[in-house]
C-alpha positions in Angstrom: 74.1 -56.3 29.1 74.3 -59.0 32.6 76.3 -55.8 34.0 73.5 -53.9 33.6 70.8 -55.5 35.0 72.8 -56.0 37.6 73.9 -52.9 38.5 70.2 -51.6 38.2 69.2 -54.2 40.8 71.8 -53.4 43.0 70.8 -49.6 42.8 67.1 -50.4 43.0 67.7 -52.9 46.1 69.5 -49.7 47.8 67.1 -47.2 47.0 64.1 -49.3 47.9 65.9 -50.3 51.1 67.0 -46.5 52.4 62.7 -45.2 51.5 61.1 -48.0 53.0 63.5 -50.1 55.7 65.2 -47.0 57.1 61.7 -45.4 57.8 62.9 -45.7 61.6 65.8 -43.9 61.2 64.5 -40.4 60.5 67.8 -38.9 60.2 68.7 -41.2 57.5 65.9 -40.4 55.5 66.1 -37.2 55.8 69.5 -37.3 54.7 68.6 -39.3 51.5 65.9 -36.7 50.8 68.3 -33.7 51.5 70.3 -35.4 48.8 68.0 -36.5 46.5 66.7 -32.8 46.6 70.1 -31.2 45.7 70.3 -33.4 42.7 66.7 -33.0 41.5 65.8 -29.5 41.7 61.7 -29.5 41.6 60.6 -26.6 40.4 56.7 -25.7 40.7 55.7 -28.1 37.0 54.2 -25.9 35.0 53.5 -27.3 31.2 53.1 -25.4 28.1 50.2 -24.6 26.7 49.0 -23.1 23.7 48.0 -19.0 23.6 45.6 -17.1 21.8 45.4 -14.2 19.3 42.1 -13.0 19.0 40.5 -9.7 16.9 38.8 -6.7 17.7 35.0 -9.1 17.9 36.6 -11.3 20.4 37.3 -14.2 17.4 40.5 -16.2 17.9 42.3 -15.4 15.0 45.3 -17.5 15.9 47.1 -20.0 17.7 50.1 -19.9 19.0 51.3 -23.5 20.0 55.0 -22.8 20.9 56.5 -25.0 22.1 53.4 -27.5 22.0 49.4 -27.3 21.1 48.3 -27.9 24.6 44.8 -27.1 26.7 45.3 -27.7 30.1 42.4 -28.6 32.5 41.9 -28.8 35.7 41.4 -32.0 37.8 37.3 -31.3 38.0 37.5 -30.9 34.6 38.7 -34.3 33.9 36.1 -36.3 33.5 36.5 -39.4 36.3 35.8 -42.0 33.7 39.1 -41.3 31.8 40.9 -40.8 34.9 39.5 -44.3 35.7 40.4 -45.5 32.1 44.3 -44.6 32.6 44.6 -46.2 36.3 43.6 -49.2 34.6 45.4 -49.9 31.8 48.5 -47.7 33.0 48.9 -48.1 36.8 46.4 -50.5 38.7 48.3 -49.8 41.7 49.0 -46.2 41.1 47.7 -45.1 44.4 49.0 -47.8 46.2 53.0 -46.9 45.5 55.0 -44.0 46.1 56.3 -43.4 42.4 57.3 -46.9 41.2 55.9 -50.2 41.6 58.0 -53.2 43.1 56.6 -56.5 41.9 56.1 -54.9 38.3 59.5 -53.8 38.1 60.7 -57.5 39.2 58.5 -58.8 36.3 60.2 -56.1 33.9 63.5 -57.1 35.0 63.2 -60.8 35.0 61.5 -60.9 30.9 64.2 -58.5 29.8 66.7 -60.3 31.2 65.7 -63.6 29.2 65.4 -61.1 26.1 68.9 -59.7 26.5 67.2 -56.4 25.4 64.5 -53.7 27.1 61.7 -54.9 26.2 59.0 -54.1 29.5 59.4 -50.8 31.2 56.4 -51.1 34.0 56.5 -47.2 33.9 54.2 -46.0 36.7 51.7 -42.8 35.6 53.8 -41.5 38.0 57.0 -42.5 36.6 55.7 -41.6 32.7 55.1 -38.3 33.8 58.8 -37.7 35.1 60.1 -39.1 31.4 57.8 -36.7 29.9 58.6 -33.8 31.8 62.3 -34.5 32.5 63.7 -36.7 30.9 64.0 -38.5 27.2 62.0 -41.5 25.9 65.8 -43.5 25.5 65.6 -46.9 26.3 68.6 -47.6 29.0 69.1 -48.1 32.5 70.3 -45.0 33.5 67.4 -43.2 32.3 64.8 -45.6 34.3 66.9 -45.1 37.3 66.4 -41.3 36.8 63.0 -42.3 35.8 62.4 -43.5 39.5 64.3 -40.6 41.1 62.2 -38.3 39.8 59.1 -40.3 40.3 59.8 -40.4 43.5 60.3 -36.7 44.0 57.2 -35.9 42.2 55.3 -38.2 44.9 56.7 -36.5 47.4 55.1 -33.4 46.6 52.6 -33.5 44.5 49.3 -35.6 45.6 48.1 -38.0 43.5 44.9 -35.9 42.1 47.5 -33.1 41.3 49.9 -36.1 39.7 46.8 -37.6 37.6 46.4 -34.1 36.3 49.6 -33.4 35.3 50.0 -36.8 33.4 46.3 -36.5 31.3 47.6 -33.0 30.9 51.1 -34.0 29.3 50.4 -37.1 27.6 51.3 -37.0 23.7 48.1 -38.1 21.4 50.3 -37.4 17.9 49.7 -35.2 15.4 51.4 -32.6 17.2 48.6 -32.7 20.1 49.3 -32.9 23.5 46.9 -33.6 26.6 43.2 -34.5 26.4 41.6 -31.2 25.9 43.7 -30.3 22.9 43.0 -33.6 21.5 39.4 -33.9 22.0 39.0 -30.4 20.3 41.4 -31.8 17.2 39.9 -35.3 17.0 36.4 -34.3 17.5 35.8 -30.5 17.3 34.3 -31.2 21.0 35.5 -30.0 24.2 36.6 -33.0 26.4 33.5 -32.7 28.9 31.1 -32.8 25.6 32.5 -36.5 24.4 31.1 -39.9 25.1 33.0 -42.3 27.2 33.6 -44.2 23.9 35.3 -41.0 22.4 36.9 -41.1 25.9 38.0 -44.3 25.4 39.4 -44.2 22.1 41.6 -40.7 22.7 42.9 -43.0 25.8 44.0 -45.8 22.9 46.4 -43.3 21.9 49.2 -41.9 24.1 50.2 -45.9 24.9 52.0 -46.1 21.7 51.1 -42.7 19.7 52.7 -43.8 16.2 50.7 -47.2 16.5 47.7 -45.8 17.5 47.6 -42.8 15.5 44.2 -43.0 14.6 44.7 -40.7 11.1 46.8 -43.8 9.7 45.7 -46.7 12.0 41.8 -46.2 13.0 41.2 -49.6 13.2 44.3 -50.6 15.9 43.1 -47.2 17.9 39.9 -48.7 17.8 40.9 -52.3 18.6 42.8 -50.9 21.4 39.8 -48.6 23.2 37.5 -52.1 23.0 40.4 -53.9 25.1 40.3 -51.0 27.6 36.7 -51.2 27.7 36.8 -54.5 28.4 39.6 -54.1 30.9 37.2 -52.0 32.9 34.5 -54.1 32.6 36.4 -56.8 34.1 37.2 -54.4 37.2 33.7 -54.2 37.3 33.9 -50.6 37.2 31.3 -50.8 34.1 28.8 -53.5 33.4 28.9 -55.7 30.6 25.8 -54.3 29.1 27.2 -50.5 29.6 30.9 -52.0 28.0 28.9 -54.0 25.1 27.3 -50.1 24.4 30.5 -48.5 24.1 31.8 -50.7 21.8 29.1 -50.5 19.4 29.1 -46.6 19.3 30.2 -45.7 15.7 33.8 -43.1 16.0 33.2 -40.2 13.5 36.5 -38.4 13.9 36.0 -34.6 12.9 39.1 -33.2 12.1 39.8 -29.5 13.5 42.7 -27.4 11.7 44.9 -25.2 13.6 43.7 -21.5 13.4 46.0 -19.7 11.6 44.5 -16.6 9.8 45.9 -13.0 8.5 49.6 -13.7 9.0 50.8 -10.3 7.7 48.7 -9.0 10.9 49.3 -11.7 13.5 53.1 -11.4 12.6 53.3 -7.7 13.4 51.5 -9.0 17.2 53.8 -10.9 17.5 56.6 -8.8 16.8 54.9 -5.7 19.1 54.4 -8.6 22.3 58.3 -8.2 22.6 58.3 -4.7 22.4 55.7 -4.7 25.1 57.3 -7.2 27.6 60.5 -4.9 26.9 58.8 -2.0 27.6 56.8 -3.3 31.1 60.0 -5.6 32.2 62.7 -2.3 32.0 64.1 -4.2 28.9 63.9 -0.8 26.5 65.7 1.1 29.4 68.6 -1.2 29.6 69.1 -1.7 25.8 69.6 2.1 25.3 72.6 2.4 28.0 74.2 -1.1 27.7 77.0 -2.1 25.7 77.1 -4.2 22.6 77.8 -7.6 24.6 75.6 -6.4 27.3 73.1 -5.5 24.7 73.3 -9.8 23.3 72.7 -10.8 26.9 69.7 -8.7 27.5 67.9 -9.6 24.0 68.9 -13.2 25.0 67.6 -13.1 28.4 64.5 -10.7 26.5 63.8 -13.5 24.2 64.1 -16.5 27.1 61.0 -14.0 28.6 58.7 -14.0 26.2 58.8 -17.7 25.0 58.0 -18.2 28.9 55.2 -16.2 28.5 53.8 -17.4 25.1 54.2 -20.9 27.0 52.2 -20.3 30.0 49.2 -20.0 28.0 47.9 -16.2 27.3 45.6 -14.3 25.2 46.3 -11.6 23.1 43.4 -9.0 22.0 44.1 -6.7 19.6 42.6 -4.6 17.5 42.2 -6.2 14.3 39.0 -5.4 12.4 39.1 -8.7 10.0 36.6 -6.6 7.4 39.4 -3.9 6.7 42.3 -6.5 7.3 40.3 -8.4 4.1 39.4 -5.5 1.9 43.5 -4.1 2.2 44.6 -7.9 1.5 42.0 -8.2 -1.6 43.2 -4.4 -3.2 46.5 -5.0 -2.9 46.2 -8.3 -4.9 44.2 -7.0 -7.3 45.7 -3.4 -7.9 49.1 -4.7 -7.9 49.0 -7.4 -10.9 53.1 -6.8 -11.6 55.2 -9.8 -10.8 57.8 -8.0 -8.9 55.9 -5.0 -7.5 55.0 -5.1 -3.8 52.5 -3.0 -1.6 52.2 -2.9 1.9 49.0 -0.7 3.8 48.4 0.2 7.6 45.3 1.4 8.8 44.6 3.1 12.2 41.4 3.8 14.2 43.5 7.0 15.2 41.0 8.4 17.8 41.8 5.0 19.8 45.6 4.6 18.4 45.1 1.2 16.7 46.0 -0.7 14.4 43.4 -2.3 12.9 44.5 -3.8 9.8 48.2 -4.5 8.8 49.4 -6.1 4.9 52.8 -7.3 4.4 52.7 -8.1 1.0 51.0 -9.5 -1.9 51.4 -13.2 -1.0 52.5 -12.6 2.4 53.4 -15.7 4.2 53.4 -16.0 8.1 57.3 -14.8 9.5 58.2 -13.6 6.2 59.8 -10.0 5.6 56.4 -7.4 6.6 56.6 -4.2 4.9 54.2 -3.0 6.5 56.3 -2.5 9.7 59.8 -3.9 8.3 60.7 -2.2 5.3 62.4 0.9 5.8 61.9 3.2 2.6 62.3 6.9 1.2 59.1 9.0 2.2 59.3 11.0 -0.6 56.9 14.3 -0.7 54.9 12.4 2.3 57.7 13.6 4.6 56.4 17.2 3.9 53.1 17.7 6.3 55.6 16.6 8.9 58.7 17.5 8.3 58.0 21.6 6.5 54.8 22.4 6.5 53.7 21.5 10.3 56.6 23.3 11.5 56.5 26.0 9.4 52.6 26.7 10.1 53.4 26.5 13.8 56.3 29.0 14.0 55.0 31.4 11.4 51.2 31.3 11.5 51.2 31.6 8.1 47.7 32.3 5.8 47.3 29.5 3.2 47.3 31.7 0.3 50.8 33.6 1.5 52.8 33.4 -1.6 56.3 31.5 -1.8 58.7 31.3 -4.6 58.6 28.0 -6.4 61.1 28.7 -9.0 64.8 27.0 -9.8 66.8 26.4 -6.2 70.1 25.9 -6.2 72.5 26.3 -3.2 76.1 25.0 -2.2 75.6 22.4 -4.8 72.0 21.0 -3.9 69.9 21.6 -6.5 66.4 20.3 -6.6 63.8 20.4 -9.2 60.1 20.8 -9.4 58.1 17.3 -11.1 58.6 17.5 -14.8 61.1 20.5 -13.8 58.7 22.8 -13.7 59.8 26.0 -12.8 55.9 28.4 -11.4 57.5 31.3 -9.8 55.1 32.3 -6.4 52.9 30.5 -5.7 50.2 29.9 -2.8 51.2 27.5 0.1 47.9 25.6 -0.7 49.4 25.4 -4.7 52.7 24.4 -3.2 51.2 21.7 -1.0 48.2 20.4 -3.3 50.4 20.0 -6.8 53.3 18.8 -4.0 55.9 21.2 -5.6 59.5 20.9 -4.4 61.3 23.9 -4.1 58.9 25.6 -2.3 59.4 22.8 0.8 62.9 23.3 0.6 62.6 27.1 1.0 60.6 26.7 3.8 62.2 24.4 5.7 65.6 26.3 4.9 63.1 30.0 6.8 62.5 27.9 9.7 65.6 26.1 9.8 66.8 22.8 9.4 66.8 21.9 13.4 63.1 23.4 14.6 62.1 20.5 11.9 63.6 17.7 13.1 63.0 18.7 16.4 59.1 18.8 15.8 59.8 15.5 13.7 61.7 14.3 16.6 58.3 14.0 18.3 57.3 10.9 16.4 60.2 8.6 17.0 60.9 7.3 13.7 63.9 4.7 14.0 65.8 5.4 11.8 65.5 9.0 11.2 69.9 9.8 12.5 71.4 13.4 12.8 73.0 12.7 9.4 69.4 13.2 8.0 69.4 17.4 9.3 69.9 18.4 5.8 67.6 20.4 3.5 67.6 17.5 1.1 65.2 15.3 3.8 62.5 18.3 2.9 61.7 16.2 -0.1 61.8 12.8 1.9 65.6 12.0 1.5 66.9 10.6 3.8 69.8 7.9 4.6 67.9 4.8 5.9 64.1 5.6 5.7 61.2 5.1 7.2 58.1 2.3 7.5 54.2 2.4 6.5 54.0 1.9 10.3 55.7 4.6 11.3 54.6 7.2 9.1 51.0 6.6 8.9 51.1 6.4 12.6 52.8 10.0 12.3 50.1 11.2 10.3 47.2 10.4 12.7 48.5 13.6 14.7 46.2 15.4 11.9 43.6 13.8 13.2 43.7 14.5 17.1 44.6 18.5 17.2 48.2 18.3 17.0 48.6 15.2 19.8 50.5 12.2 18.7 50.8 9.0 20.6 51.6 5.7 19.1 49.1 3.3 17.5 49.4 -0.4 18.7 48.4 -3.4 17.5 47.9 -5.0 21.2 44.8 -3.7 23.2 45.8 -6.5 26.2 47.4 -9.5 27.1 46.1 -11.8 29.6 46.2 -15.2 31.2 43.9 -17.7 29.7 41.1 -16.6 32.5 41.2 -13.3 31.9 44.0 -11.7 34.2 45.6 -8.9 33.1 49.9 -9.4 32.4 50.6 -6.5 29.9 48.9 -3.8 28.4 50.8 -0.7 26.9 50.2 2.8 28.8 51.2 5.7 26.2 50.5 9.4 26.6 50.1 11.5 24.2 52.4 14.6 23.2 51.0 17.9 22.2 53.3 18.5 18.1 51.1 21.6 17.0 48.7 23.9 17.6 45.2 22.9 16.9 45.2 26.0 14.5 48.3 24.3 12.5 46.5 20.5 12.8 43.1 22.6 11.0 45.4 24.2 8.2 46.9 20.8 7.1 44.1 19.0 7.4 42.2 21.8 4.7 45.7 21.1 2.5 45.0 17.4 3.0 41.7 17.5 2.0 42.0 20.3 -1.4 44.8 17.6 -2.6 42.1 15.1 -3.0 40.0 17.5 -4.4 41.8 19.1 -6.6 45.3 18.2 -6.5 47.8 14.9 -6.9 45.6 12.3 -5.6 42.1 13.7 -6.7 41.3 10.5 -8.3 40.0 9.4 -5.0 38.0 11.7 -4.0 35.3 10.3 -1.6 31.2 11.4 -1.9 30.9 12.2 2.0 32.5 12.7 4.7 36.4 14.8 5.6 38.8 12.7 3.4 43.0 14.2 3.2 46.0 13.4 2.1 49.4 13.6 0.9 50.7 11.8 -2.5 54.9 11.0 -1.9 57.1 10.1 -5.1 61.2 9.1 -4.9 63.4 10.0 -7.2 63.0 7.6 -10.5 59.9 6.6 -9.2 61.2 3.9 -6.7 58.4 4.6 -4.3 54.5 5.3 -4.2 52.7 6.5 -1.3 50.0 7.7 -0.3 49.0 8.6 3.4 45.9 9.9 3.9 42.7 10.1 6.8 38.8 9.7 6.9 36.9 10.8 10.1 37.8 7.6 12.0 40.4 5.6 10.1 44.3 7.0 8.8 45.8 4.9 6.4 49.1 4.6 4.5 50.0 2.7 1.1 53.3 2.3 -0.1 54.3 0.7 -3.5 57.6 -0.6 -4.7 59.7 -3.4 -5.4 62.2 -4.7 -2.9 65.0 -4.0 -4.7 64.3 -0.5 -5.2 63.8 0.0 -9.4 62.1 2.7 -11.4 58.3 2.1 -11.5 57.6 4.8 -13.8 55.3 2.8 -16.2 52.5 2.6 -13.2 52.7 6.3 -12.6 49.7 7.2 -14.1 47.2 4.0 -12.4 47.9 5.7 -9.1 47.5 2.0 -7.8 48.5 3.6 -4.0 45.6 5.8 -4.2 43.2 3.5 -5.3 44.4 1.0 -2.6 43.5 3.5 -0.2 40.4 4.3 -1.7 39.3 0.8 -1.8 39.8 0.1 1.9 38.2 3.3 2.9 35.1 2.8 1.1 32.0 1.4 2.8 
């Protein structure tokens, strides 16, 4: 332990001899600090703060405090009383010395010495800062030499206003809070400028030992601790004794603030589409689709690295979340879905703006768990059939709704598909076909226009995980090999509300910096599917099925209401997609191992899901 304390002397003696002796020999200075630079590379210090989530009425609907739950402020935001308050009881000389104080560090040395153990640190502001942005709270000698190195840097560029922000900025307050604004806003539900200099004054107790001074388990040390302060400026006379006696006497009322944290099946999905968007604007996507699998880790690595920065810097994310819908999809699906081990997931979209405004992962949905609203990749069923058959048929053939097509048995090269119930109705209408969702017809029509035209219309909406393997006359019916989202295909269906145009629904309206500067914001066009005379004929199809046909148990009292009922085989799947004037929505039901569900067949709940959420 000698040898150390030795060695630190020595290297301290040195170091204090080449800043201030040598000051006459330039050269020799500037050789120090052309050294000392190529060892401590100082970076513009930037610390993390927390971001923002907010919804469609400008509420913050989360916070996203990764790596830290931090509000920085600026130095005139700092009230000078607490800056006052830390000089003080931190650094009495901190704008005296250039990073590190001499005679305080003699002191440290000598008592630690006698101790044969660290026991005083005399850590400069200046010198606190460095361990907390650079270095780790270890007690050794090694690290205090850093400690100074990097002080000393810091003084050299940064002035001491910029250095006095940084530290009330950094500074831990426990309870996962970091610098003053966060911790006035979690202490006392105030911003910092709206406390007393006694709330001051007791939030400046803490960060001197934060475990001690927590004042959750310890109010009265935190509150022992701000009276010495107190009195420590009263004795620099920088209050009176009257104003100190005052401050004392003011009663603390902490008023706890909880992190905001609300709809996680939504926030989740924001989260998720923020990557996608920084991929997108960066020239991430691009590079994904030509690199090679290794490439491919490296880029999602270096994709990743990106977006934490950006989280970090501080940023707020609008969306479009109306919480009204976001609450009445969350409350349905609960309540229509009282089966232990079925699941339900719903999306709706404002589709004349291409947003998501509401988003449900699950029954008991819990933040970063699997979403099925945008994660679970299932069979379509009969929903497949607006987009898949009868859009592209309509298009290519101009067909009239009541042209007749055969319904009866099919069976070709071994695929052999039957009707619900295996019905067999010989010809019927396209609007019979559609409404009562019949099955061979789809397959015959999709076989007149062939399998490809299809696809290639389907093509048009981007589904994922839609692969060639899936051109067969079998996907008609919704079979195919991996599936597809709620996201996805109620997204898909909004083309049947904008005259055959499709563009993708987002989540994210803008993200910006935490005063309002524009970083990301997607910039979609739309692409023109079908003919606004096709759009008008499945819209009528839409609308007779709620009517008249498989989902008529919703039918609404005003306004256009469509949709389209969709079924697996052994009733693995519900779904129901369907649109209103403003909103499209999509419900699917299931369980996440994929079972029969044929017991529920007859409550519909997918249908009355979707009527729930779509009525005022």
């Amino acid at each position: 332990m000698l040898t150390g304390y030795i060695i630190i002397a020595a290297l301290l003696s040195i170091f204090v001899t080449v800043v201030f002796v040598a000051g006459s020999e330039i050269n020799q200075v500037q050789g120090f600090h052309e050294v000392l630079e190529k060892k401590i590379h100082m970076k513009e210090i930037s610390l993390p703060q927390t971001s923002l989530i907010k919804a469609s009425n400008g509420t913050v609907v989360s916070e996203i405090s990764q790596p830290v739950n931090r509000i920085n402020l600026d130095s005139a935001d700092i009230p000078l009383f607490l800056k006052e308050l830390f000089v003080v009881s931190e650094d009495q000389h901190f704008y005296d010395h250039p990073g590190f104080d001499l005679p305080a560090i003699g002191r440290a040395l000598a008592i630690n010495m006698q101790s044969s153990d660290i026991k005083q640190g005399a850590s400069t502001i200046t010198q606190q800062l460095a361990r907390n942005l650079f270095l780790n709270t270890e007690k050794s000698y090694n690290r205090k030499l850093s400690e100074l190195l990097y002080a000393y840097e810091i003084e050299r560029n940064y002035s001491k206003e910029e250095i006095l922000e940084l530290y009330i900025n950094a500074i831990y307050f426990h309870n996962g809070v970091y610098g003053i604004e966060a911790a006035s806003q979690y202490y006392f539900q105030k911003q910092t400028k709206e406390l007393s200099k006694a709330e001051l004054a007791f939030l400046a107790s803490i960060p001197n030992n934060p475990s001690m001074y927590n004042p959750l388990k310890h109010f009265d040390k935190t509150k022992e601790r701000q009276e010495r302060l107190i009195d420590q400026l009263s004795k620099q006379e920088i209050i009176s004794l009257a104003e100190a006696e005052e401050m004392k006497n003011e009663s603390i009322h902490l008023n706890l603030r909880e992190h905001t944290d609300l709809y996680p099946d939504y926030v989740t999905f924001v989260e998720a589409e923020l990557t996608n968007l920084i991929a997108r604007q960066e020239g991430f996507d691009k590079k994904l689709v030509a690199a090679t699998e290794k490439e491919k880790e490296k880029l999602k690595s270096k994709l990743d690295k990106l977006v934490k920065e950006v989280i970090a810097s501080g940023i707020i994310i609008e969306t479009a979340l109306d919480t009204t819908i976001q609450e009445k999809a969350k409350v349905s699906i609960m309540n229509r879905l009282p089966y232990n081990d079925i699941e339900g997931a719903a999306v709706v979209i404002d589709h004349e703006k291409h947003q998501v405004v509401a988003l449900v992962g699950g029954k008991q949905y819990q933040k970063y768990d699997f979403n099925r609203g945008f994660q679970a990749y299932r069979q379509p069923g009969s929903a497949i059939k607006p987009l898949l058959v009868y859009g592209p048929y309509l298009e290519r053939t101009n067909a009239s709704l009541q042209k007749k097509v055969n319904a009866g048995s099919y069976c070709k090269n071994g695929y052999c598909p039957k009707n619900y119930g295996g019905g067999v109705y010989g010809m019927v209408s396209l609007e019979r076909a559609f409404i009562y969702s019949y099955n061979t017809p789809a397959v015959r029509l999709l076989e007149s226009i062939g399998v490809e035209n299809g696809f290639n219309d389907l093509a048009n909406f981007k589904f994922s995980k839609v692969t060639s393997s899936d051109h067969v006359l079998s996907a008609a019916l919704g079979g195919l090999s991996f599936g597809v989202t709620p996201l996805e295909l109620t997204s898909a269906y909004t083309t049947f509300a904008n005259d055959g145009r499709y563009q993708p629904s987002r989540a994210i309206k803008k993200v910006t910096t935490l005063d309002g500067k524009t970083l990301y914001s997607w910039n979609d066009s739309h692409v023109k599917i079908w003919s606004n005379g096709t759009t008008d004929k499945i819209r009528q199809l839409m609308k007779k099925t709620i009517q008249s046909g498989t989902a008529k148990k919703i039918h609404l009292s005003h306004g256009y209401a469509g949709g389209k009922t969709g079924t697996t085989n052994d009733y693995k799947d519900y779904w129901f997609i369907g649109l209103t004037d403003q909103y499209t929505a999509g419900i699917w039901i299931g369980k996440d191992k994929p079972e029969n569900m044929k017991s529920i067949q007859s409550a519909a709940p997918q249908q009355l899901i979707w009527k729930d959420i779509m009525t005022d």
